[in-house]
OpenMM code with the backbone's topology and positions (N, CA, C; nanometers):
from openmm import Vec3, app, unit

residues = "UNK UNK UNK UNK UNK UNK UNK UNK UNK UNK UNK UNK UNK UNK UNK UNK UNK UNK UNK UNK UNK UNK UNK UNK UNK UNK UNK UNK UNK UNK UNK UNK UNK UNK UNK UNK UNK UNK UNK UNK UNK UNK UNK UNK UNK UNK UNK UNK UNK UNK UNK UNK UNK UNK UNK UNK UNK UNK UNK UNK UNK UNK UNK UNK UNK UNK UNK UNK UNK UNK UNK UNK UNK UNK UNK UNK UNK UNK UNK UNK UNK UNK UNK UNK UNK UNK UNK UNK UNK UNK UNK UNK UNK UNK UNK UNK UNK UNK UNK UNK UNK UNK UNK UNK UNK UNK UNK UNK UNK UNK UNK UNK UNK UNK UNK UNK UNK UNK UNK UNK".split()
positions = [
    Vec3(0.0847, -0.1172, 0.0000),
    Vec3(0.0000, 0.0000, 0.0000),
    Vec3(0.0894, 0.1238, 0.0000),
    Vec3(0.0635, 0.2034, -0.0962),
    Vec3(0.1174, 0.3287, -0.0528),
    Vec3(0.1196, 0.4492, 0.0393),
    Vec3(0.1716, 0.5345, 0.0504),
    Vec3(0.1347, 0.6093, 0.1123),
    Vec3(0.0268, 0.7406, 0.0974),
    Vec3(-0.0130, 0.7475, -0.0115),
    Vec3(-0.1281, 0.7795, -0.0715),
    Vec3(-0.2432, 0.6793, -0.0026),
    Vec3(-0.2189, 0.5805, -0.0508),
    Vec3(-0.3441, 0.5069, 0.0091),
    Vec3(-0.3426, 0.4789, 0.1241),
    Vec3(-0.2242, 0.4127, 0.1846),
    Vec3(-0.2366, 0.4301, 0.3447),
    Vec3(-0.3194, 0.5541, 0.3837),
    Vec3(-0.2895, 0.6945, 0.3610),
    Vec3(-0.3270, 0.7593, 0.4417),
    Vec3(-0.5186, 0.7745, 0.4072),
    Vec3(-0.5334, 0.7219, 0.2979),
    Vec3(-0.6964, 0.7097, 0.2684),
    Vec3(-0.7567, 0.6185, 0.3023),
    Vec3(-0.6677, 0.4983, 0.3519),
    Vec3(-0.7755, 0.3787, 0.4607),
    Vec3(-0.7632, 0.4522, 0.5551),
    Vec3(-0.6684, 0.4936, 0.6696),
    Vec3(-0.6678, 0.5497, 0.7518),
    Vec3(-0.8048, 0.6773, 0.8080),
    Vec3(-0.8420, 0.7427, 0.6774),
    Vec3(-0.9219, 0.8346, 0.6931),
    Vec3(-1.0462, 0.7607, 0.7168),
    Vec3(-1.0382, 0.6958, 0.5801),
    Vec3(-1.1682, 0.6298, 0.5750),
    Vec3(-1.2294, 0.4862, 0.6835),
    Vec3(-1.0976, 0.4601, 0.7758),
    Vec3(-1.1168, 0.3924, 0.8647),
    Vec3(-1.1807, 0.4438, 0.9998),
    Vec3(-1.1345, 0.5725, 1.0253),
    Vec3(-1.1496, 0.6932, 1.0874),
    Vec3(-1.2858, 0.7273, 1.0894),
    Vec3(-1.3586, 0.7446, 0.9815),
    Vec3(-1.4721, 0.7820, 0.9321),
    Vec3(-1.5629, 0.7139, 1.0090),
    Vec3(-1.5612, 0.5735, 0.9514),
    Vec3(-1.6126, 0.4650, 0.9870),
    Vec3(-1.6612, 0.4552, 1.1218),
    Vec3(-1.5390, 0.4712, 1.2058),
    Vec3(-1.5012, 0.4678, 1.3250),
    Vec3(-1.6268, 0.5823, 1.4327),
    Vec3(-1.6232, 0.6973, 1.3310),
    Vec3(-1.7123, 0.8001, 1.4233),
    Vec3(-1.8667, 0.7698, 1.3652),
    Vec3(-1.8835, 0.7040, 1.2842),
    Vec3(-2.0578, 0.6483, 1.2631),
    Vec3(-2.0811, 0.5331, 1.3381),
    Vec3(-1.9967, 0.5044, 1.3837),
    Vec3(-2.0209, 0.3392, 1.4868),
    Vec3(-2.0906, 0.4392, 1.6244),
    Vec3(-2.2333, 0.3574, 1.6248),
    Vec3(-2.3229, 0.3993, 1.7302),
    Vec3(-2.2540, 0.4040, 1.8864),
    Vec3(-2.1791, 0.3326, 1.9152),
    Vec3(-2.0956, 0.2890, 2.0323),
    Vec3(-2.0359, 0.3924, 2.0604),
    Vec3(-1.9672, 0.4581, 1.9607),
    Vec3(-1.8159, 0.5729, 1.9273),
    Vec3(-1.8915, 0.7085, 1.9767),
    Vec3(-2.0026, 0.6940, 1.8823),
    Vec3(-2.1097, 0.8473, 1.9328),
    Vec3(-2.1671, 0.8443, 2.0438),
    Vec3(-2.1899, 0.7418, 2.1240),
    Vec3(-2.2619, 0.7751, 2.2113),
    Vec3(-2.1357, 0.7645, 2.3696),
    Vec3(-2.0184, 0.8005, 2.3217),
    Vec3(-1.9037, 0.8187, 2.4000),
    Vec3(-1.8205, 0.9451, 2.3581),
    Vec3(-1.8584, 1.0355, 2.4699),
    Vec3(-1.7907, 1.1558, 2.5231),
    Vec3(-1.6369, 1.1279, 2.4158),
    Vec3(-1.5598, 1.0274, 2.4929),
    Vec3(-1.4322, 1.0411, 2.5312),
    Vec3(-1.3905, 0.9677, 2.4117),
    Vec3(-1.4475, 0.8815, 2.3607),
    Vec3(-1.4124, 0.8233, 2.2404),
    Vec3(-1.4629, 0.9382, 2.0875),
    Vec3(-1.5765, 0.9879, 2.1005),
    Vec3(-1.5788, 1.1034, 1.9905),
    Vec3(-1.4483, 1.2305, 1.9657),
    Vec3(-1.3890, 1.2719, 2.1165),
    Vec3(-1.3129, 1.3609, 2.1016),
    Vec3(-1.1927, 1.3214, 2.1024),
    Vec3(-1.1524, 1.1573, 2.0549),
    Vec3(-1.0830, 1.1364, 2.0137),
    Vec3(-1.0231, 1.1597, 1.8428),
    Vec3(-1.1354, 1.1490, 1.8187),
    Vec3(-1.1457, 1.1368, 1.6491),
    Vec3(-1.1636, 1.3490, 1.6250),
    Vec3(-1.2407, 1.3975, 1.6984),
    Vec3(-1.2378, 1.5246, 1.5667),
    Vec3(-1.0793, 1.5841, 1.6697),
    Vec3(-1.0601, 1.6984, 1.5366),
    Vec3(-0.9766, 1.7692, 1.5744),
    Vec3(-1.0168, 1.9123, 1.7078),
    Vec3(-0.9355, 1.9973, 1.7269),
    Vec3(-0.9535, 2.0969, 1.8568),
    Vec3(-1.0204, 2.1829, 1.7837),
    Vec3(-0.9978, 2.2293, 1.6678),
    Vec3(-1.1028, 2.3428, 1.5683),
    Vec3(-1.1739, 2.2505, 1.4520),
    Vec3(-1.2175, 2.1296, 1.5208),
    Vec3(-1.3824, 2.0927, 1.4110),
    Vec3(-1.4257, 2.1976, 1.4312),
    Vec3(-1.5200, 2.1973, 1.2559),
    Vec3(-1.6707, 2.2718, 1.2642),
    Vec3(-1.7184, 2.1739, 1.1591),
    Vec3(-1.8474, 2.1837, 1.1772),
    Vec3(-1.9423, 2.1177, 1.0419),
    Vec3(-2.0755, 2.2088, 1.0337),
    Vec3(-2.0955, 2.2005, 0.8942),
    Vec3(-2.2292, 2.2250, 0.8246),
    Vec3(-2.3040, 2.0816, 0.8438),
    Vec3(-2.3978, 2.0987, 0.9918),
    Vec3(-2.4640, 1.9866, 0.9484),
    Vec3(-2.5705, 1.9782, 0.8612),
    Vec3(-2.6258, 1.8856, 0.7955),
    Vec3(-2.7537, 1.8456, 0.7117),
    Vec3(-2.9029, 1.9018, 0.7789),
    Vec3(-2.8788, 1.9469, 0.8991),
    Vec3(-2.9730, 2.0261, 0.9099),
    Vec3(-2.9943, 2.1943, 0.9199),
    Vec3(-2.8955, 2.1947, 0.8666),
    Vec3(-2.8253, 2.3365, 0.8294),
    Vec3(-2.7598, 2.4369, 0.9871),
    Vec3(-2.7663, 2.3511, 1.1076),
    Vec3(-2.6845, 2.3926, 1.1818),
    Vec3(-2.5097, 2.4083, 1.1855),
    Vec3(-2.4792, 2.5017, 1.2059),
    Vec3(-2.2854, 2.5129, 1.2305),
    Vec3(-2.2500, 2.4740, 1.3837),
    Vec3(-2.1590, 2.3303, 1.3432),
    Vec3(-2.1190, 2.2804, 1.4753),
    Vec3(-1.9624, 2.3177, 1.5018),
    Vec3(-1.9328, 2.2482, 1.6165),
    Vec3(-1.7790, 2.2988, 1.7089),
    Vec3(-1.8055, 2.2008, 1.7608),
    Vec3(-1.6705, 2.1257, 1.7782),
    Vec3(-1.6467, 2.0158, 1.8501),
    Vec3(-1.6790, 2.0140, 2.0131),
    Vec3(-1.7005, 2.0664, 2.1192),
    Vec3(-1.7611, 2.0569, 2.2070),
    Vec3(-1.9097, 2.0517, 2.1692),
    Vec3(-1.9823, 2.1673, 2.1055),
    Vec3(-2.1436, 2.1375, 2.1255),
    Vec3(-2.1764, 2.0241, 1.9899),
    Vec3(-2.1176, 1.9524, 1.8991),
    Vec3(-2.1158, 1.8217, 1.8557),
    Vec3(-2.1571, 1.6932, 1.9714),
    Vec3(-2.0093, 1.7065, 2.0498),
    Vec3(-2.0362, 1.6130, 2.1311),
    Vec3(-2.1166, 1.5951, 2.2514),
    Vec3(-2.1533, 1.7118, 2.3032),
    Vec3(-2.2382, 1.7737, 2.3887),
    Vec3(-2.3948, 1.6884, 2.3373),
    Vec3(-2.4314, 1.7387, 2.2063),
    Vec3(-2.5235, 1.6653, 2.1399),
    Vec3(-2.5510, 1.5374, 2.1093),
    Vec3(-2.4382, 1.4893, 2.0805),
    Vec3(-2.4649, 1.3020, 2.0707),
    Vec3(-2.4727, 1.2395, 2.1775),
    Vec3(-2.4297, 1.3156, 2.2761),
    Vec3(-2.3975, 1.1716, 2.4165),
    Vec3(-2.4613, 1.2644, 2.5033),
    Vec3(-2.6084, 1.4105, 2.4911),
    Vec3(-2.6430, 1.4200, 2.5666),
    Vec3(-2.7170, 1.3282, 2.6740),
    Vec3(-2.7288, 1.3346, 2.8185),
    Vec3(-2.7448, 1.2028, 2.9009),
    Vec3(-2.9414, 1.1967, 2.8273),
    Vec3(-2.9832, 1.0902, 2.8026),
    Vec3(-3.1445, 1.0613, 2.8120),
    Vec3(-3.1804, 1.1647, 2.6624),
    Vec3(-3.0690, 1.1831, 2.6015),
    Vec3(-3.0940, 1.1557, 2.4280),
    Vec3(-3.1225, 1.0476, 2.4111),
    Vec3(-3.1751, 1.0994, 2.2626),
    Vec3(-3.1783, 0.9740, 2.1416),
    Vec3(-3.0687, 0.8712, 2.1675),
    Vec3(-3.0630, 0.7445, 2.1031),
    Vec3(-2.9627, 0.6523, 2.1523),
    Vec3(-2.9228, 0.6606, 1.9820),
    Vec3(-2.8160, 0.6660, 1.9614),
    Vec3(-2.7352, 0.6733, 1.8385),
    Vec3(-2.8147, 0.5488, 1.7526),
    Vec3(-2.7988, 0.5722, 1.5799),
    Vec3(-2.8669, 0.4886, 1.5155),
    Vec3(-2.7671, 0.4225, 1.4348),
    Vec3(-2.7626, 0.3250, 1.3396),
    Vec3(-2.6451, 0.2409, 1.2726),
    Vec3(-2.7273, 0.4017, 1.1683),
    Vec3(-2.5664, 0.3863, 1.0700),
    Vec3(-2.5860, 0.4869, 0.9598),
    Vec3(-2.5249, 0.3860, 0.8803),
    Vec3(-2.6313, 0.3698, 0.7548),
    Vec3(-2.5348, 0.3155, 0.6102),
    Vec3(-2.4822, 0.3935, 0.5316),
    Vec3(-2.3477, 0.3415, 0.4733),
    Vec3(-2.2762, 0.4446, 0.3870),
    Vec3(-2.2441, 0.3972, 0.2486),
    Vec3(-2.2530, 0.4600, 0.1715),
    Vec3(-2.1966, 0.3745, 0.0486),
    Vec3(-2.1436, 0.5499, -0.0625),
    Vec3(-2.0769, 0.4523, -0.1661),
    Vec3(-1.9970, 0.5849, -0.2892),
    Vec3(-1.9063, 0.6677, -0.1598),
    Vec3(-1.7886, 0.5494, -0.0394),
    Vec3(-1.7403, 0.6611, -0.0246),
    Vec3(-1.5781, 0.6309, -0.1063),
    Vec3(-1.5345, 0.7449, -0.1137),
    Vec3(-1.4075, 0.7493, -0.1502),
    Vec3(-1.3593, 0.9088, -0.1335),
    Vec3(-1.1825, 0.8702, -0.1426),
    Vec3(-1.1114, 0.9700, -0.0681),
    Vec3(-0.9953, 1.0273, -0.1602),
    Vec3(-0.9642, 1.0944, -0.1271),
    Vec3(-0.8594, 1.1865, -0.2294),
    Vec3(-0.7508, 1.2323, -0.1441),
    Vec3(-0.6025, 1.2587, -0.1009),
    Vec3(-0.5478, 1.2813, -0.0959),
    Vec3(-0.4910, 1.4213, -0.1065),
    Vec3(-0.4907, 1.5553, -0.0107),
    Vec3(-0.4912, 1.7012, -0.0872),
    Vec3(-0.3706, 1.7435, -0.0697),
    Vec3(-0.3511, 1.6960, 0.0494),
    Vec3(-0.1718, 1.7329, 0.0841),
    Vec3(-0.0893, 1.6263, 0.1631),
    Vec3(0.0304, 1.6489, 0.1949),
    Vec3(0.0581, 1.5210, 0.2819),
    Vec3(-0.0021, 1.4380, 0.4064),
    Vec3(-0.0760, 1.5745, 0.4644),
    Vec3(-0.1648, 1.5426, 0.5888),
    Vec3(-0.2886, 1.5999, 0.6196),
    Vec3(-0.3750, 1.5682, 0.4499),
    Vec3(-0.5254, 1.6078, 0.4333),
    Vec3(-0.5990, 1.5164, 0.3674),
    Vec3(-0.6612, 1.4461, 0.3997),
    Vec3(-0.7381, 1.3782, 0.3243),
    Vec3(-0.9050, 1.4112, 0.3198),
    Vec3(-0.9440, 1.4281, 0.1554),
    Vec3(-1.1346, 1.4667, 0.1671),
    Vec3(-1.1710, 1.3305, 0.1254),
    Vec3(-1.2373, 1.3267, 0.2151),
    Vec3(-1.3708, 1.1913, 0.2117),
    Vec3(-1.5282, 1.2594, 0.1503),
    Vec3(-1.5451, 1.2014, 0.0878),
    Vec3(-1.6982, 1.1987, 0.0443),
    Vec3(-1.7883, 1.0451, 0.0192),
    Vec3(-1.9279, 1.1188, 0.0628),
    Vec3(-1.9621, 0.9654, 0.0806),
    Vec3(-2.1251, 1.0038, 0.1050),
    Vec3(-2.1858, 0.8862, 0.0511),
    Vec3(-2.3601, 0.9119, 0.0547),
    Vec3(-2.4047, 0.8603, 0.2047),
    Vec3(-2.4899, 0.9189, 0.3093),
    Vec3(-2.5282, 0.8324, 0.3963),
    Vec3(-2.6684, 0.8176, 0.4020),
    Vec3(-2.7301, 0.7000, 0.4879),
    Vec3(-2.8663, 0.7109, 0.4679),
    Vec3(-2.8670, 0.6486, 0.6425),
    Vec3(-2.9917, 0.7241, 0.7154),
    Vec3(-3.0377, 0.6909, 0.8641),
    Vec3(-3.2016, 0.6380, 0.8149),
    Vec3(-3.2345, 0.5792, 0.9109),
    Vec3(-3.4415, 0.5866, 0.8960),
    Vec3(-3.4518, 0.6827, 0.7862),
    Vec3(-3.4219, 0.5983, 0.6423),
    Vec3(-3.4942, 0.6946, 0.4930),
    Vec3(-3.4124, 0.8076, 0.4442),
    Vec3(-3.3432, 0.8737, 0.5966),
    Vec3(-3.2783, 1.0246, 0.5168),
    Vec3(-3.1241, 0.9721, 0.4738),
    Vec3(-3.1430, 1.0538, 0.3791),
    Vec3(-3.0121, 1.0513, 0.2865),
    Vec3(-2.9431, 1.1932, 0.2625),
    Vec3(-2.8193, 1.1578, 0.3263),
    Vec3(-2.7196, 1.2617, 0.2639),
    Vec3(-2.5853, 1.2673, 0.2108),
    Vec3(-2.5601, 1.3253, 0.1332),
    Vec3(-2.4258, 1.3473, 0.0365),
    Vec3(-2.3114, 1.4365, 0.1769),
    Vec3(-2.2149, 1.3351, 0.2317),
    Vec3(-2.1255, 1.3810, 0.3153),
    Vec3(-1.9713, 1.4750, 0.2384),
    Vec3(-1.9284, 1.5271, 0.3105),
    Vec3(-1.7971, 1.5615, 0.2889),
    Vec3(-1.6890, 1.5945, 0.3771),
    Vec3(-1.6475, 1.5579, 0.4484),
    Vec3(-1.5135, 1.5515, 0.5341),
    Vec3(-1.3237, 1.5280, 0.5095),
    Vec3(-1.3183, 1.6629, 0.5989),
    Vec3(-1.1885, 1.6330, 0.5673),
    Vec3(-1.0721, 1.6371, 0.6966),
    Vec3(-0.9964, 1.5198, 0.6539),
    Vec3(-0.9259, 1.4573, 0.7931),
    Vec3(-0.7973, 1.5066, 0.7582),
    Vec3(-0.7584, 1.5824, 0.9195),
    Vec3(-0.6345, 1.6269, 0.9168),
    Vec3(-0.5058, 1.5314, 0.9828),
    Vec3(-0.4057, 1.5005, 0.9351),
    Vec3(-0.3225, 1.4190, 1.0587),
    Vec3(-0.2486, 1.4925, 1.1297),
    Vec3(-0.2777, 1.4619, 1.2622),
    Vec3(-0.1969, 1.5651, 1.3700),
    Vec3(-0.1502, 1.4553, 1.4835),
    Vec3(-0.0103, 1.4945, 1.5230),
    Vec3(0.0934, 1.4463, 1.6201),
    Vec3(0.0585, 1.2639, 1.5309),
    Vec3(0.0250, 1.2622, 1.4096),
    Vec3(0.0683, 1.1175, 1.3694),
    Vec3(-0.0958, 1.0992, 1.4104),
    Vec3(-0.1922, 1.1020, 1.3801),
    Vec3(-0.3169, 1.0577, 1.4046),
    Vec3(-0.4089, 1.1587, 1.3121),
    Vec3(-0.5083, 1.0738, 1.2548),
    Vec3(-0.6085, 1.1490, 1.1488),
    Vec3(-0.7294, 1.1785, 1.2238),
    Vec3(-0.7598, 1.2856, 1.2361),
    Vec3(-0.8322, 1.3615, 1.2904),
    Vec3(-0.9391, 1.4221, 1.2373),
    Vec3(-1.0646, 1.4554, 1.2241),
    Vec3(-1.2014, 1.4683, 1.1227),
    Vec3(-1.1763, 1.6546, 1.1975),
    Vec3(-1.1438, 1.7471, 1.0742),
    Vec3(-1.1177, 1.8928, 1.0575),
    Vec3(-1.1912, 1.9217, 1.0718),
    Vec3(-1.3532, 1.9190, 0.9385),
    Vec3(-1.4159, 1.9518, 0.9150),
    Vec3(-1.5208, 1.9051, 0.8213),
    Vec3(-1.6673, 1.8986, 0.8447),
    Vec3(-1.7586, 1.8213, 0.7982),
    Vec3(-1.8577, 1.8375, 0.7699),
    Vec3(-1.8849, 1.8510, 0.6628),
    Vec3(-2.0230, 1.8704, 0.5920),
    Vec3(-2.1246, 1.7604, 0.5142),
    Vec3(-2.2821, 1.7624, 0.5396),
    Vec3(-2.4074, 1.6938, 0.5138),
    Vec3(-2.5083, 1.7883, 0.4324),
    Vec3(-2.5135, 1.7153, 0.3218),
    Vec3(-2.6164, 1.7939, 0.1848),
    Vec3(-2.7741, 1.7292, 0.2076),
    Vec3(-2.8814, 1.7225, 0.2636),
    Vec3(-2.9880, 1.6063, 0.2134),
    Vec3(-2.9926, 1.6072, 0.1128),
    Vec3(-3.0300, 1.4838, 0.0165),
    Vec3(-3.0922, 1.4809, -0.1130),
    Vec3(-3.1993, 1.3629, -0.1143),
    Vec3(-3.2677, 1.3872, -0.2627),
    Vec3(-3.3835, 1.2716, -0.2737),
    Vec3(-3.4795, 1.2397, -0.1906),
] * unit.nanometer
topology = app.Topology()
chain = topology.addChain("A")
for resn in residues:
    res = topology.addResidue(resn, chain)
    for name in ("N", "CA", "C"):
        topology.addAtom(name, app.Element.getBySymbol(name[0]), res)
């Protein structure tokens, strides 16, 4: 594997990693994965920050996280330590066109910044 591609399983392993219901509904395991200046455009047209992200998924006597299916993802390579992921997801019916991009910091890929389109 190269290092091109190494670093695009890595992302895309990463990815993976923060849609696993288990991962979200843990404080300490989510703020493992984003970086100190996440933001996202979420799909419901809110602008997040990595504290009120996680604040939101693992509020106590929330929603309990749902499996998300993903498919069409693939990753591109922008600089030595950027990788953009894009990728379709679908929860209960909704579907959205993702876009994320993972930074590697101190040797670990880290989710920068992240954006959700609905469609269909």
């Amino acid at each position: 594997m190269t290092d091109r591609t190494s670093a695009i399983a890595a992302a895309i392993d990463a990815e993976l990693r923060l849609l696993d219901p288990a991962v979200r509904a843990s404080p300490a395991l989510l703020a493992e994965l984003l970086h100190p200046e996440f933001r996202e455009f979420g799909a419901s047209g809110r602008e997040w920050d990595r504290d009120t992200v996680v604040a939101a998924l693992t509020e106590p006597g929330g929603p309990v996280p749902r499996p998300i299916t993903t498919s069409k993802m693939r990753g591109v390579r922008l600089a030595p330590d950027v990788v953009h992921l894009t990728y379709d997801s679908a929860t209960d019916g909704r579907r959205v066109h993702r876009s994320s991009l993972w930074r590697q910091t101190g040797g670990t890929w880290l989710l920068f910044f992240h954006q959700g389109t609905p469609y269909g």
